[in-house]
Backbone bond lengths (Angstrom), bond angles and torsions (degrees), N, CA, C in turn:
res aa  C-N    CA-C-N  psi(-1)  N-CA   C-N-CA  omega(-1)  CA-C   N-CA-C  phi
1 X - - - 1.444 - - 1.517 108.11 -
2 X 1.126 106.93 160.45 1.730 113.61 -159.60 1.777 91.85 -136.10
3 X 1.405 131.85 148.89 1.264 145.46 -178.47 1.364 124.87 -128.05
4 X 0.848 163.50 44.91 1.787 145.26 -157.93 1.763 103.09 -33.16
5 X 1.579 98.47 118.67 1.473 106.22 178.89 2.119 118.01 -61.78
6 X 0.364 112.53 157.95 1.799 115.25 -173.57 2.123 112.65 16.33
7 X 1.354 103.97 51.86 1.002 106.34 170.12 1.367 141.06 -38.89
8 X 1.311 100.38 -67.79 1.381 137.72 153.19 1.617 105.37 -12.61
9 X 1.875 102.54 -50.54 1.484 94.88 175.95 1.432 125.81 -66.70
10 X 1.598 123.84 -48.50 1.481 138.71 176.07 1.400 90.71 -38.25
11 X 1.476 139.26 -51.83 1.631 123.68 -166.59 1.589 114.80 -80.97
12 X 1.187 114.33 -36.28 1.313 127.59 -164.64 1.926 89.56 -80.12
13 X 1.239 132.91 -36.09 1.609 135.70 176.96 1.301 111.07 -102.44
14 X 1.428 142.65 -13.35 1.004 133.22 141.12 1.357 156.18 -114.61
15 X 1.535 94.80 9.36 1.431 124.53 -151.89 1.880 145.51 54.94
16 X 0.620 118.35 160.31 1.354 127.51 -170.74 1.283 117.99 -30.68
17 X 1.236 101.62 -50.83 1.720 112.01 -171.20 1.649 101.48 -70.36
18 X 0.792 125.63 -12.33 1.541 132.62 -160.17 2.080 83.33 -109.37
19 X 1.235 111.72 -53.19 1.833 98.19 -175.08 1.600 104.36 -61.98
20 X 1.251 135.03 -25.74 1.329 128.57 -150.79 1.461 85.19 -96.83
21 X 1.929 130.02 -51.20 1.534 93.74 173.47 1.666 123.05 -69.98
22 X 1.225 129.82 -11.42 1.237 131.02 -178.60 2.026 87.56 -67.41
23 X 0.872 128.71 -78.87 1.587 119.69 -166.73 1.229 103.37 -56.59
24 X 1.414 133.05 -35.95 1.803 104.89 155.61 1.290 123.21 -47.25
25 X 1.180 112.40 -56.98 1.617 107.15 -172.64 1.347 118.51 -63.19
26 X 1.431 106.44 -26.86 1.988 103.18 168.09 1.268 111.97 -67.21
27 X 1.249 130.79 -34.38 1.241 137.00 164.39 1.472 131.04 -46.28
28 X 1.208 92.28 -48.66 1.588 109.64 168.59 1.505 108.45 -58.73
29 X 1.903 119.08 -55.36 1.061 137.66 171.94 1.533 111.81 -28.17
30 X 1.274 95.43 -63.12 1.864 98.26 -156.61 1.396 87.58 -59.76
31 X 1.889 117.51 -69.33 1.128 120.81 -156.29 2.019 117.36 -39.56
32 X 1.338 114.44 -44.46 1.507 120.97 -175.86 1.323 108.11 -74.29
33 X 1.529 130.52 -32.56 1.453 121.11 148.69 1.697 132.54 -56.89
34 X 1.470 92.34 5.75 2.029 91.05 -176.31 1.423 115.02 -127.90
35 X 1.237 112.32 123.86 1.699 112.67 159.63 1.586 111.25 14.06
36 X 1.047 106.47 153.03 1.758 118.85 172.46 2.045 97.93 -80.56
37 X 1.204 90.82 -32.82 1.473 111.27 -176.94 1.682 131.66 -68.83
38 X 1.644 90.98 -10.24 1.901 97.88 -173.28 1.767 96.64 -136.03
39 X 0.953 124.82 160.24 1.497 145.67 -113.20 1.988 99.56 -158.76
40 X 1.188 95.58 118.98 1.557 104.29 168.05 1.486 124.34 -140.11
41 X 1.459 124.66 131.54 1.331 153.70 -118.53 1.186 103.89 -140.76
42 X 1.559 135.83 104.94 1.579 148.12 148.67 1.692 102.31 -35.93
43 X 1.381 131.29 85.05 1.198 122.54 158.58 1.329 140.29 -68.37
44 X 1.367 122.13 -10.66 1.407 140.02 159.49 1.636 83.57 141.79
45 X 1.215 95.72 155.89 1.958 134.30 155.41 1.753 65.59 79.23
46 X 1.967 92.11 -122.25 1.540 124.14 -162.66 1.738 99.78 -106.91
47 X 1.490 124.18 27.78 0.941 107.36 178.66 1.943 106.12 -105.24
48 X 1.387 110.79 173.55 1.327 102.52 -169.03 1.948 104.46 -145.37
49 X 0.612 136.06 125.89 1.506 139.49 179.38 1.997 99.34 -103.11
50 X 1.182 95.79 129.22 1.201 111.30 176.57 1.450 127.61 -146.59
51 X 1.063 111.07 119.76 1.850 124.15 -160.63 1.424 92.41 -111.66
52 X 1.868 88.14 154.81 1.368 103.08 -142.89 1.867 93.15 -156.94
53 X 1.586 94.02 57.75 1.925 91.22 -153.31 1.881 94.39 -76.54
54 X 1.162 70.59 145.26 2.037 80.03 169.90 1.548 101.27 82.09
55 X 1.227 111.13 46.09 1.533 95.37 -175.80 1.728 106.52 -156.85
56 X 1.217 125.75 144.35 1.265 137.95 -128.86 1.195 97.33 -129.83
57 X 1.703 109.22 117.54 1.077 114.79 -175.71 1.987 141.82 -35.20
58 X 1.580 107.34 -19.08 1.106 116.56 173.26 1.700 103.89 -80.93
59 X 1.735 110.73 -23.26 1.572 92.77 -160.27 1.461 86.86 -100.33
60 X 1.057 147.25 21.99 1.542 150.97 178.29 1.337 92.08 -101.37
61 X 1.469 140.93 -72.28 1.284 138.11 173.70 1.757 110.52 -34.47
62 X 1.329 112.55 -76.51 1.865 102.06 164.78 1.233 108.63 -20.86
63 X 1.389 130.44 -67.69 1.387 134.48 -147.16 1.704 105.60 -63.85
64 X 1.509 98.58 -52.38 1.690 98.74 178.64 0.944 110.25 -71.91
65 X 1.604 134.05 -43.28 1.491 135.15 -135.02 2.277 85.31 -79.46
66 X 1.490 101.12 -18.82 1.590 115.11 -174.95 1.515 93.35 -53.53
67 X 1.882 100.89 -62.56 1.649 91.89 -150.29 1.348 117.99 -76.93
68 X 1.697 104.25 -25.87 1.587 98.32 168.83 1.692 132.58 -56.26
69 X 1.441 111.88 -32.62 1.472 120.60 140.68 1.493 128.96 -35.15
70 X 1.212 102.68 -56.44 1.814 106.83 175.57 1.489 105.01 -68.75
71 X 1.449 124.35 -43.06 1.506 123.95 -168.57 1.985 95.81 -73.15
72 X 1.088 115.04 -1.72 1.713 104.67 -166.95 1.542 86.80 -116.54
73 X 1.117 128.21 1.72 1.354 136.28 176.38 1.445 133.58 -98.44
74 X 1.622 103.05 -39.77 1.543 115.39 154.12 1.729 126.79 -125.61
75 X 1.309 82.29 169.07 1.390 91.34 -172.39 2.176 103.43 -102.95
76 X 1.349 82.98 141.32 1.641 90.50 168.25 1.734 116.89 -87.99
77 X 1.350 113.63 127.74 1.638 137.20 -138.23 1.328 84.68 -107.28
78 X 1.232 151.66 94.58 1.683 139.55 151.65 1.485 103.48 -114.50
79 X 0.997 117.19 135.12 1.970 142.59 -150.21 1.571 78.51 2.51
80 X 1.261 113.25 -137.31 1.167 134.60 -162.64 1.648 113.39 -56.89
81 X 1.328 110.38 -16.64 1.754 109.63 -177.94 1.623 96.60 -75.69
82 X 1.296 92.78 157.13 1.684 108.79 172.54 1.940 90.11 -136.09
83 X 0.950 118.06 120.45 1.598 113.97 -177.96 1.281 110.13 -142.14
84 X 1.590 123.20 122.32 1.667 116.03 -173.00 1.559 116.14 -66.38
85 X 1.029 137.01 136.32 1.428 134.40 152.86 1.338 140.25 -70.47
86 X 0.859 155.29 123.90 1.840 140.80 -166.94 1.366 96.31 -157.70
87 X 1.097 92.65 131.03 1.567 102.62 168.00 1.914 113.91 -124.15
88 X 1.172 106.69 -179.90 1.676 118.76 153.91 1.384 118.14 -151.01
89 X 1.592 88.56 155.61 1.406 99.87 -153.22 1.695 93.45 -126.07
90 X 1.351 113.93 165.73 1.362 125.15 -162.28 2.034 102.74 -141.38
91 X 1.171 120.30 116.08 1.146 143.63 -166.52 1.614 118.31 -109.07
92 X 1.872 105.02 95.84 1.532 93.72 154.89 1.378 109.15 -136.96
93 X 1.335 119.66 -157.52 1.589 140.63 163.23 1.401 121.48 -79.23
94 X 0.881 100.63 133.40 1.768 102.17 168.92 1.490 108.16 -97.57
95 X 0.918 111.18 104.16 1.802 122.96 179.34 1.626 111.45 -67.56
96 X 1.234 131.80 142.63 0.968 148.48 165.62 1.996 108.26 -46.69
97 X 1.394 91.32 128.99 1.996 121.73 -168.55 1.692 99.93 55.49
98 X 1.444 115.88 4.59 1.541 110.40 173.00 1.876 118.65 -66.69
99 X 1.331 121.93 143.93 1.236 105.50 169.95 1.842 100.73 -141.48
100 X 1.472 111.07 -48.70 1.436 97.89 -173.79 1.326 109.80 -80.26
101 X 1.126 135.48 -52.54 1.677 138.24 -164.05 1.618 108.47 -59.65
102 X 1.426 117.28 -1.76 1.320 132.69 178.73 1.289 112.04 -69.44
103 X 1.434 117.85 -42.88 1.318 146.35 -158.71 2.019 92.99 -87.01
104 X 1.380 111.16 -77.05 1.298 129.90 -159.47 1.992 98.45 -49.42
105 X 1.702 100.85 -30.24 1.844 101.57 -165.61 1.651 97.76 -92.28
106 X 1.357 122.38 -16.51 1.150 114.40 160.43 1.495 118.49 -90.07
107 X 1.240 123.51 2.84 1.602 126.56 169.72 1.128 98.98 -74.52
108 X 1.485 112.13 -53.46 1.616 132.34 -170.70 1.561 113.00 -40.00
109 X 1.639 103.84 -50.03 1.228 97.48 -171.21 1.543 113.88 -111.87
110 X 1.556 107.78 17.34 1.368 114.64 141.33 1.577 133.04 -77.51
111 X 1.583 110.80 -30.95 1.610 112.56 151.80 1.161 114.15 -43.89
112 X 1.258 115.58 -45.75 1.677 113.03 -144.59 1.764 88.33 -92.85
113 X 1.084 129.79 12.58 1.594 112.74 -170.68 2.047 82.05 -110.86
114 X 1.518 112.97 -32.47 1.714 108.59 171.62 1.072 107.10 -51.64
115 X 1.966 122.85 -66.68 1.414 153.25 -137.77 1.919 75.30 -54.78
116 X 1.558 109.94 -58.33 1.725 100.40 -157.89 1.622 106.33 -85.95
117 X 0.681 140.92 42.67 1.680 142.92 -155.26 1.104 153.53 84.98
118 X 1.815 120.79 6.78 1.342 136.07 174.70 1.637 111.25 68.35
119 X 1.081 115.12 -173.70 1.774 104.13 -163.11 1.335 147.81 27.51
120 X 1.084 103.12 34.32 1.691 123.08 176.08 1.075 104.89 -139.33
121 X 1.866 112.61 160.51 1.022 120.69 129.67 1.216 158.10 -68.87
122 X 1.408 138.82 139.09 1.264 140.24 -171.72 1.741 111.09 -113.81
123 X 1.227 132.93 126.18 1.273 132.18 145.76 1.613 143.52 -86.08
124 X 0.791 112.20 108.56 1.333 126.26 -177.32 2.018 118.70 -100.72
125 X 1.286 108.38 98.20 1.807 107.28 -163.48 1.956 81.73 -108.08
């Protein structure tokens, strides 16, 4: 699962119209950083679920540990704003005949990547 770090602020300091292209463009973000092969999901607010089938826990870490680098690297350009993005993201397995607790242990260890400072990843197996 993927988050936009202090969201809440971009709307509340720039308003709305300005959060809805910022969560397009993360959207855009995740998706052009991922496999043709893995799949990303509007979970409500600024959160994001993103599957990553066939793929092994070391090369899932590369993959994110990538975009949080790129997101600490640029800035998002709307007319005249230049505003950094950062998110954190929360990392588990999807276990075999599992479907909901998949969701809740990657929430889990998307809290816990805020709980310690936001912009990282966290794993949770």
């Amino acid at each position: 699962m993927a988050d936009i770090d202090y969201f809440k602020r971009v709307n509340d300091t720039h308003g709305h119209e300005v959060g809805d292209v910022v969560l397009q463009r993360f959207s855009a973000f995740l998706t052009q950083s991922l496999r043709t092969s893995d799949d990303v999901y509007r979970f409500g607010g600024e959160e994001f679920v993103i599957v990553l089938p066939l793929c092994s826990v070391p090369d899932a870490t590369v993959i994110i540990n990538s975009m949080i680098s790129r997101l600490n690297s640029e800035m998002c350009e709307i007319g005249e704003l230049s505003l950094p993005i950062r998110a954190s993201f929360g990392l588990t397995v999807m276990r075999e005949e599992e479907q909901k607790s998949v969701i809740s242990r990657a929430d889990a260890a998307l809290y816990q990547a805020k709980d310690a400072g936001r912009n990282q990843l966290v794993i949770k197996l």
